[in-house]
C-alpha positions in Angstrom: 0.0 0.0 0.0 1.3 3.5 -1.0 0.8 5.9 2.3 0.8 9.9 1.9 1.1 12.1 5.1 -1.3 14.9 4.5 0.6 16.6 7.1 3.7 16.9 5.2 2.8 16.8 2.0 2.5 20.0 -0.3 -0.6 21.2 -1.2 -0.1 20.7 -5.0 -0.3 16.8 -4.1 -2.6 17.1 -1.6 -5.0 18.6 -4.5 -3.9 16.0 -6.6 -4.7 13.0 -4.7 -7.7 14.1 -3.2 -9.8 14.8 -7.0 -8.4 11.6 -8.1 -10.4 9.4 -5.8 -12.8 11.8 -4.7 -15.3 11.4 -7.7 -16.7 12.4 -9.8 -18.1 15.3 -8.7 -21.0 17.4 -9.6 -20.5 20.8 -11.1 -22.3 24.0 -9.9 -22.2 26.8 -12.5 -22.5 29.3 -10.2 -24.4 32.4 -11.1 -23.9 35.9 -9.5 -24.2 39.8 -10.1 -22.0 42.4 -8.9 -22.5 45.5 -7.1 -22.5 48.1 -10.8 -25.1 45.2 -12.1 -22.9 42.9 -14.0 -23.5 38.9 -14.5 -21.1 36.7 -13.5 -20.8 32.7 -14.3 -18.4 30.8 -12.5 -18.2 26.7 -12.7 -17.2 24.9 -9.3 -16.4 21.2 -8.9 -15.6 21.4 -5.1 -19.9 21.4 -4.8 -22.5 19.5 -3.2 -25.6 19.2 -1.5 -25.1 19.2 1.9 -28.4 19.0 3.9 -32.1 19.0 3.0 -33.3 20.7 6.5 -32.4 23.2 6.0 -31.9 22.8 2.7 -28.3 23.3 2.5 -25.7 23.4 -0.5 -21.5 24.1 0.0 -19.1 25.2 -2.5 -15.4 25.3 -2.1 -13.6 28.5 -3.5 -9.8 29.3 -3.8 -8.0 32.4 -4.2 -6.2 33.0 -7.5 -2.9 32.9 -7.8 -2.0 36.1 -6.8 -4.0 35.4 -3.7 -6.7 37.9 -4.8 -10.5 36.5 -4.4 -12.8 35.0 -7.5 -15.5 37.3 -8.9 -18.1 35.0 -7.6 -17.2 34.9 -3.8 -16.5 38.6 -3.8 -20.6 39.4 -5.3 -21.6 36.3 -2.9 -20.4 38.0 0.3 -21.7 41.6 -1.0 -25.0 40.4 -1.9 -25.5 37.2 0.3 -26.9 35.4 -2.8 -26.0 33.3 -5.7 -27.5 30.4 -8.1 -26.6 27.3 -9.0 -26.9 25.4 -12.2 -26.7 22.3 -12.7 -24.7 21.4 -15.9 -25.1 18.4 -18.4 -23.7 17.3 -22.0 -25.8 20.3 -23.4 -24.1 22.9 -21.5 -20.6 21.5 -21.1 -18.6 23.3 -23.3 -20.1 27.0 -22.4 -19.4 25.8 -19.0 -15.6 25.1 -19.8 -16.0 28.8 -20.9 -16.7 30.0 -18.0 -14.4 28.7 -16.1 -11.2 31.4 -17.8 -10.3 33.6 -15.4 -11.9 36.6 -17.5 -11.2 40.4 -16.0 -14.7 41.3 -13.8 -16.1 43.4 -16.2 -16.9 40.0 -18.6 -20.3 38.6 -18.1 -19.3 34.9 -19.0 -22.4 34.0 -20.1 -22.8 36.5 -22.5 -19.4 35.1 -23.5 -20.2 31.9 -24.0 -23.4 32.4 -25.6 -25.4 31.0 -22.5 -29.2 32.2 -22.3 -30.3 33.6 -19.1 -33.5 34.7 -17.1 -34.4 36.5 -14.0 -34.4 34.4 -10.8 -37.6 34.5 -8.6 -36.2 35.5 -5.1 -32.7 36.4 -5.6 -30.7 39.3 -7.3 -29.3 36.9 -9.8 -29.7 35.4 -13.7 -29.9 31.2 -13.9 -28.7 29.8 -17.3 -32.0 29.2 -18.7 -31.3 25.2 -20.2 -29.7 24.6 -17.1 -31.4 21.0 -16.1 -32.1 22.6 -12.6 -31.6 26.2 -11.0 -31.2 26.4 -7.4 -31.0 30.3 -5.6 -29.5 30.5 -2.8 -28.9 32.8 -0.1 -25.6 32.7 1.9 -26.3 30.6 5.5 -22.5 31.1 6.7 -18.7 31.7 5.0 -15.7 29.2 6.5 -12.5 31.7 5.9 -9.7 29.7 5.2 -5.8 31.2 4.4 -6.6 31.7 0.6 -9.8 29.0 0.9 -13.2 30.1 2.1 -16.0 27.3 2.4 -19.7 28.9 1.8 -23.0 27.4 2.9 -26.0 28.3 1.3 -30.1 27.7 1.8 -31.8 26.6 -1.5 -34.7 29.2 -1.6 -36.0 28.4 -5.0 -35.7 25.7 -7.4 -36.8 25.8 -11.3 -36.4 22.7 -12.9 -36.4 22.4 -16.9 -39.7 20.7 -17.3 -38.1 17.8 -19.9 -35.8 16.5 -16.9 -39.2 15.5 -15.0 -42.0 12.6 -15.3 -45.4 14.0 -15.8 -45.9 14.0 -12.3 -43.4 16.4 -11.4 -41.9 14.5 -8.7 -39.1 12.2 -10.2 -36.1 13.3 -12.6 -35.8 11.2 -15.9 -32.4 9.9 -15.7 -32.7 9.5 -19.4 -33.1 12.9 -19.6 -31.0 14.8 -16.8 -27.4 12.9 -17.1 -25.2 15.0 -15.8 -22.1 16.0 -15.9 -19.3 15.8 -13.0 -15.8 16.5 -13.0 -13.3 13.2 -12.2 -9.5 14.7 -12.2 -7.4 17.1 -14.1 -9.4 17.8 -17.3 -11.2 14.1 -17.0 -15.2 14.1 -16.7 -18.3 11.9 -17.0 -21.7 11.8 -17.9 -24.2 9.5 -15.7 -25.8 8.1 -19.0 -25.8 4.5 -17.4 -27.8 4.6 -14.3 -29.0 1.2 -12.3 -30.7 0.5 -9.2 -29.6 -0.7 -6.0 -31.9 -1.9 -3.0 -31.3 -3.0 0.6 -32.4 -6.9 0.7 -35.3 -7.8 2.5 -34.0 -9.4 4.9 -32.0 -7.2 6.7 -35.0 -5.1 7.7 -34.5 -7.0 11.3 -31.2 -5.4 11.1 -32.3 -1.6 10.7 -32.4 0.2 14.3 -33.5 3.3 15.2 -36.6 3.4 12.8 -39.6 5.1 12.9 -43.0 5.2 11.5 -41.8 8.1 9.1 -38.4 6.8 7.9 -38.3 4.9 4.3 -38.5 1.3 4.8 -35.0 0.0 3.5 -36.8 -2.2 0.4 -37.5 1.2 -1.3 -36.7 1.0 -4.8 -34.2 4.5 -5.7 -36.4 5.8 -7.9 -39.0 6.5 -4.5 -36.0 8.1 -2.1 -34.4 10.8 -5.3 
């Protein structure tokens, strides 16, 4: 087995090691506006959802390299909002795009020829073929030297109405595959999706039920 102190090691391979196994990961094309007005589009891979009471979303930002901070986290901590779109084959290469470190008077999805709309409850735009929109507004900030760590509360979702069933309630997956970052320039598309289900018969095993919690047969197209 090859072992890496973390507490030794530089941060370059520390970076390294941890996007390699760590994936893949979903992308959040973050969506901003600054204080003069203009749009800002930023793409993150350090993203996830994070609770869903609250409903609670966290992004991971890092300084450029001359330590300065990103357009996006600057407008997020002035305006305490932002909106994340979630990105599939459709809107992968304006996403790549977005992701140049432009000057922060370039509205990146103008740039990159994205479409966008006004969001319902936040000062923002959401990329309008996004499969999903989420606004936020910012819970708390985690500074870190050069790193900060934001949680947000999802206060509005618009979903593109081709990535649901008629009923509203389940995603397609044959619809909304998308697209999450593996390592270095490496991603993948969840185009083959299957199920998997607890067996029966370690119900007996479950503890701490209750009469509100799933029973552990559900199939994973009940619990998305």
């Amino acid at each position: 087995m090859m072992e890496f102190d973390f507490t030794q090691l530089p941060a370059a391979d520390r970076y390294r090691l941890l996007t390699n196994f760590v994936g893949p990961r979903p992308i959040a094309l973050v969506t901003t506006r600054s204080a003069n007005g203009q749009g800002n589009a930023a793409p993150m891979s350090f993203f996830n959802v994070f609770a869903h009471e609250p409903p609670i979303v966290i992004i991971g930002f890092s300084a450029r390299p001359d330590g300065s901070e990103k357009d996006t986290l600057v407008n997020l901590r002035r305006s305490g909002e932002f909106c994340v779109n979630m990105v599939d084959l459709e809107l992968s290469e304006a996403m790549i795009l977005c992701g140049v470190n432009f000057a922060s008077d370039v509205d990146e999805t103008e740039f990159s020829g994205l479409a966008t709309s006004p969001c319902r409850q936040i000062d923002a735009r959401f990329v309008t073929r996004t499969p999903c929109a989420m606004e936020c507004r910012v819970e708390r900030i985690i500074d870190y030297p050069r790193r900060a760590i934001v949680l947000g509360e999802v206060v509005e979702m618009t979903v593109r109405d081709d990535c649901m069933d008629a009923q509203g309630r389940y995603v397609d997956p044959g619809v909304y595959q998308p697209l999450a970052r593996l390592h270095a320039d490496n991603y993948i598309v969840a185009d083959r999706q299957f199920e998997l289900k607890k067996p029966e018969a370690m119900t007996r095993h479950e503890v701490g039920q209750s009469a509100a919690t799933p029973g552990p047969a559900r199939s994973t197209k009940d619990i998305r």
